[in-house]
C-alpha positions in Angstrom: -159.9 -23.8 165.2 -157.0 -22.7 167.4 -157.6 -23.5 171.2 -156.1 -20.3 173.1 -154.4 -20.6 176.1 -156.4 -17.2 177.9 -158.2 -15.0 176.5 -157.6 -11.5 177.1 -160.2 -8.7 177.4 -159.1 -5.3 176.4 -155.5 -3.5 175.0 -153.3 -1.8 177.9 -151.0 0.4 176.0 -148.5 0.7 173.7 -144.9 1.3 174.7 -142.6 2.9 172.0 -138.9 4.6 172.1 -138.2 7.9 171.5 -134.9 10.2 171.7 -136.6 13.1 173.5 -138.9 13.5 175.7 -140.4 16.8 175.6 -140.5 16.6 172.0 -142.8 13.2 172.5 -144.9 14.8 175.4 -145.4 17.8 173.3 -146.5 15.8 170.5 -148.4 14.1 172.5 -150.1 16.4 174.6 -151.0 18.3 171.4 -152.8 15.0 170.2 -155.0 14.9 173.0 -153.4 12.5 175.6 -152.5 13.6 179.3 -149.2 13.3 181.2 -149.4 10.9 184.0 -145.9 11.1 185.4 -142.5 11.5 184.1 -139.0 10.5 185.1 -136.1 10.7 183.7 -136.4 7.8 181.4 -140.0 7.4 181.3 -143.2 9.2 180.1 -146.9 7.8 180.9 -149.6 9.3 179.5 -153.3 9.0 179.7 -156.7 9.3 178.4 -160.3 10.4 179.6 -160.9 7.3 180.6 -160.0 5.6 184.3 -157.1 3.4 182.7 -154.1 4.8 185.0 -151.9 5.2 181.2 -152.1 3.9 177.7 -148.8 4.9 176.0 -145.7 4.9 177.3 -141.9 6.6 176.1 -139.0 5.1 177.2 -135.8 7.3 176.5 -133.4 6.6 173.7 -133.1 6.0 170.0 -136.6 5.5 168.5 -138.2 1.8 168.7 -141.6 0.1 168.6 -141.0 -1.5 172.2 -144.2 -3.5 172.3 -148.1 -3.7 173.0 -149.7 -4.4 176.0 -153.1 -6.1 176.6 -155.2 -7.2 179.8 -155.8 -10.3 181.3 -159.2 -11.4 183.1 -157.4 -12.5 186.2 -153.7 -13.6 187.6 -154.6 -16.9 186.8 -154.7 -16.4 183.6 -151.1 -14.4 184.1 -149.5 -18.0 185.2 -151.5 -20.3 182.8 -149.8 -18.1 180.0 -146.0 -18.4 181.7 -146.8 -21.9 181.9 -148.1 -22.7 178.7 -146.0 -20.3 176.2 -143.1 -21.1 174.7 -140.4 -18.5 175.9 -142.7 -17.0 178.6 -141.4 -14.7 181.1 -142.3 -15.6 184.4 -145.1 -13.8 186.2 -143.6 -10.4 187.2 -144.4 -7.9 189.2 -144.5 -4.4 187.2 -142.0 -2.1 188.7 -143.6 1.2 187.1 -146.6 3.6 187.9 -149.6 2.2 188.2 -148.0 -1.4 189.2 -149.6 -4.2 188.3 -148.4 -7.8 187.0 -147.6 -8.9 183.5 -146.0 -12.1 181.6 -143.5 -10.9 178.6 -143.9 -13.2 175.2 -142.1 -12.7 171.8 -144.7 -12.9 169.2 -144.5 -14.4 165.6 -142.3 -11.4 164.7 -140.1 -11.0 167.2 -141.6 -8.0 169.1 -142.5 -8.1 173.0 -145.8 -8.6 174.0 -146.8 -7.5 177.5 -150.1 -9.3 179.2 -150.8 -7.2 182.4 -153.2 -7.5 185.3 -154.0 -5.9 188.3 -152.5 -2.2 186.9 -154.2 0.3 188.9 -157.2 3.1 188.3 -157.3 6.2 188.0 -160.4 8.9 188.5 -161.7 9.4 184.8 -161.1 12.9 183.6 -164.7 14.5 183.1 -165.9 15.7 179.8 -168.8 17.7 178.9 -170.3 16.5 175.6 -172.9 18.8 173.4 -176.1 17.1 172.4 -176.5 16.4 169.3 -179.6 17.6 166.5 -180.3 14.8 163.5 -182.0 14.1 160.9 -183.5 11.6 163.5 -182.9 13.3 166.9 -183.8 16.4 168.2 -181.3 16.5 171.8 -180.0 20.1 171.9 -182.6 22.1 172.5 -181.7 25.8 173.7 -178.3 25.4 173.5 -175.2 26.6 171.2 -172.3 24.3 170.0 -169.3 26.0 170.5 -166.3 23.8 169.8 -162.6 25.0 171.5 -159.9 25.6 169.5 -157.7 22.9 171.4 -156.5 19.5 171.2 -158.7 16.5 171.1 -160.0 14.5 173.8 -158.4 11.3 173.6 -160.5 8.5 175.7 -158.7 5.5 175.6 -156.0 3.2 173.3 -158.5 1.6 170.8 -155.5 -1.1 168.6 -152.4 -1.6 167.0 -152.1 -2.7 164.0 -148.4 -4.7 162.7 -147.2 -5.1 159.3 -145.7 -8.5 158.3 -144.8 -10.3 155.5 -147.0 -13.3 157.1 -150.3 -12.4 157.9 -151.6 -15.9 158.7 -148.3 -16.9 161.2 -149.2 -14.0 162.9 -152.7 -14.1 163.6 -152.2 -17.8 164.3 -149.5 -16.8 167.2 -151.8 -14.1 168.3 -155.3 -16.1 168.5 -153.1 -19.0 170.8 -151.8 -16.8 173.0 -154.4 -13.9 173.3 -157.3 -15.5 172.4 -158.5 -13.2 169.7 -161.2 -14.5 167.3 -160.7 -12.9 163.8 -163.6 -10.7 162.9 -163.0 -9.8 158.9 -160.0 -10.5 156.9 -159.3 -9.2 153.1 -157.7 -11.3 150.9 -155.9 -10.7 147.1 -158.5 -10.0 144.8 -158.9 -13.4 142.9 -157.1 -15.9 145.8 -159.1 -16.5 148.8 -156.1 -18.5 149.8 -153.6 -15.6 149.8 -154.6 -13.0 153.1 -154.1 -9.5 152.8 -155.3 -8.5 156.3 -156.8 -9.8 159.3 -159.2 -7.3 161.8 -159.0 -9.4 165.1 -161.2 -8.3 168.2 -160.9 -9.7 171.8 -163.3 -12.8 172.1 -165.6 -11.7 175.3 -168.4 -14.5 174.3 -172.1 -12.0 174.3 -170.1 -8.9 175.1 -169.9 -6.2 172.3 -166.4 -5.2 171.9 -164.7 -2.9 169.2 -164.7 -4.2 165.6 -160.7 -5.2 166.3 -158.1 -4.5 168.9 -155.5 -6.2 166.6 -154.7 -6.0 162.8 -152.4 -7.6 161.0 -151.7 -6.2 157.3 -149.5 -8.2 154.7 -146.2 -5.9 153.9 -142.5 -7.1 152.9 -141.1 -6.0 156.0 -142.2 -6.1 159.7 -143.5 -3.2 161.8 -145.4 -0.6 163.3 -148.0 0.7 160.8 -150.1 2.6 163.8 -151.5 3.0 167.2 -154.9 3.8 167.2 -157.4 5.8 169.9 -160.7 6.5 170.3 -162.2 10.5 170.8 -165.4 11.3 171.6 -166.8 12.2 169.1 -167.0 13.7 165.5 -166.1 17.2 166.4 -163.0 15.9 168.2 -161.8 14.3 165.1 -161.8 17.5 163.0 -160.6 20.2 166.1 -158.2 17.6 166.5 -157.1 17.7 162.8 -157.2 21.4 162.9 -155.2 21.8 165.8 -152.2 19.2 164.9 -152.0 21.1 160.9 -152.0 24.2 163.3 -149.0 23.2 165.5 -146.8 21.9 162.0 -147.6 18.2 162.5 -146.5 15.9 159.5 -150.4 14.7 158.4 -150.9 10.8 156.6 -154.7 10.2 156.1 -158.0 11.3 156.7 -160.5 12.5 157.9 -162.4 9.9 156.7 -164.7 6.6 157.3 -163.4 3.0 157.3 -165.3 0.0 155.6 -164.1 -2.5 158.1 -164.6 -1.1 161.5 -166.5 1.5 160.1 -164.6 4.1 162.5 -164.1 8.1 161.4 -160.4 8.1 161.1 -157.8 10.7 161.2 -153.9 9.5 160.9 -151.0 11.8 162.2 -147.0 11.2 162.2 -144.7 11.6 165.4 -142.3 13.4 164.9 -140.3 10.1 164.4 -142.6 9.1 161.9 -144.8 6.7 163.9 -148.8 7.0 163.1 -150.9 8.0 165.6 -154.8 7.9 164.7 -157.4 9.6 166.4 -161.2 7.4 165.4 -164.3 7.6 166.6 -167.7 5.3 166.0 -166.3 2.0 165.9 -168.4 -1.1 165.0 -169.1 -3.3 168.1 -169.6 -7.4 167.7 -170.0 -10.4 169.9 -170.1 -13.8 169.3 -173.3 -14.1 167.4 -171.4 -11.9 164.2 -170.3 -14.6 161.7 -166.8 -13.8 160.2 -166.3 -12.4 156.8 -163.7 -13.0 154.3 -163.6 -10.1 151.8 -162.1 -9.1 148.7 -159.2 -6.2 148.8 -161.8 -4.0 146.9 -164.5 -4.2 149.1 -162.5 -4.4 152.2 -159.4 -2.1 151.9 -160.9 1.3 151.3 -162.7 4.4 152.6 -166.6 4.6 152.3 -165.9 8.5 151.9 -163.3 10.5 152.3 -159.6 10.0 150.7 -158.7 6.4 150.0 -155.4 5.1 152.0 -152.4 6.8 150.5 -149.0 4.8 149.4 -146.9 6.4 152.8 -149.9 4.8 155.0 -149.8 1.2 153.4 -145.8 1.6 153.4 -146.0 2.5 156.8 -144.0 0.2 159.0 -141.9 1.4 162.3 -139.4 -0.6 163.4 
């Protein structure tokens, strides 16, 4: 059992680099996420949600920056630049939306941002249709009409990190973050040898998404995606209709996982980078036991396509 410095309680953003900057607000505006401010050197953009930004473009040749997640308090900010090895100090952050953060280097050598006191925004309304079931009868007198438009991206849900060492990694990330490791997949006859590792934040009674943090065995380290949460189903397929519509390089879906059980839908920037768009995640606490699974029962769709060979060789410096 690894003791964790702090635990931290949600993902902030992820912060990549790109060469151009209307090409990445265009792409992402047309995923479903909305500019906050630009400079010359920066882009922040939002979701639904009141968090003041969840992705961020820096300017210049493209580059998995780093990931950003949120600490309970400031205390927690200077236990961590105490306690780490190669800790930044506490700093303040000199961008929109301010805030403090501590800067690590995890187990393979990307930054890791752990933020606090970033500021709110107003969340962005959205009107959702009811819903009839087999089960429920909620719209009553009432058409669905769905736009022809982007989707409605609500908030950054994880990132997910290929590396040749699953178990450094999620060792390194469970000291330092606190995350508490809610399935993992291993090779098909070696419950030794891990494939993957679904991590969630570690909020004690709290229900919190199936993982904010995944960590997927690969030869070489990177990006394999940034993931976000619409609102629902109907968001996941306009949103699929309206990226194919505007040329966008499609990976995977639509879809539902096994582990996480989310509806999925994966899309390339136009540097390559997967974005996915998910909705109905699996939420656990601290009463869910963990699960060790074979790669045959863990690694693969209940319906829809199974994971394609660009997806699993997906890995963005």
């Amino acid at each position: 059992m690894i003791e964790p410095i702090i635990k931290v309680k949600d993902i902030a953003w992820v912060r990549l680099r790109s060469p151009d900057l209307d090409e990445a607000e265009k792409f992402l505006s047309d995923f479903g996420l909305v500019r906050v401010e630009r400079t010359e050197e920066r882009l922040y953009m939002r979701g639904t949600d009141a968090a003041h930004h969840i992705h961020i473009t820096e300017r210049g040749p493209a580059k998995v920056l780093s990931s950003a997640f949120l600490a309970d308090s400031e205390a927690d900010l200077h236990k961590l630049a105490a306690e780490a090895e190669g800790a930044s100090a506490v700093e303040p952050i000199d961008e929109p939306g301010g805030g403090l953060r501590v800067r690590l280097t995890d187990h393979n050598g990307y930054t890791v941002e752990v933020v606090h006191g970033i500021a709110s925004a107003a969340a962005i309304p959205v009107q959702r249709a009811a819903w009839n079931t087999g089960l429920r009868r909620d719209r009553k007198g009432e058409f669905t009409r769905v736009s022809t438009a982007p989707s409605r991206v609500k908030r950054i849900g994880h990132v997910v990190f290929s590396t040749p060492d699953v178990k450094g990694s999620v060792a390194w990330a469970q000291r330092h973050l606190g995350f508490v490791a809610s399935e993992e997949v291993h090779v098909e006859d070696d419950p030794d040898e891990l494939l993957a590792s679904f991590n969630r934040a570690d909020r004690g009674e709290e229900y919190v998404d199936h993982h904010i943090m995944m960590f997927g065995r690969y030869p070489r380290v990177g990006l394999n995606h940034v993931s976000f949460e619409v609102h629902d189903v109907d968001d996941v397929w306009a949103g699929h209709e309206w990226l194919k519509g505007q040329g966008y390089q499609h990976c995977w879906g639509i879809g539902r996982h096994t582990l996480g059980s989310q509806i999925f839908d994966y899309w390339n920037d136009p540097w390559g980078r997967l974005h996915e768009h998910w909705t109905d995640s699996d939420l656990l606490n601290s009463t869910h036991p963990y699960r060790l699974l074979p790669r045959s029962q863990g690694l693969r769709s209940q319906w829809g396509p199974q994971g394609p060979q660009e997806f699993r060789d997906a890995a963005s410096e």
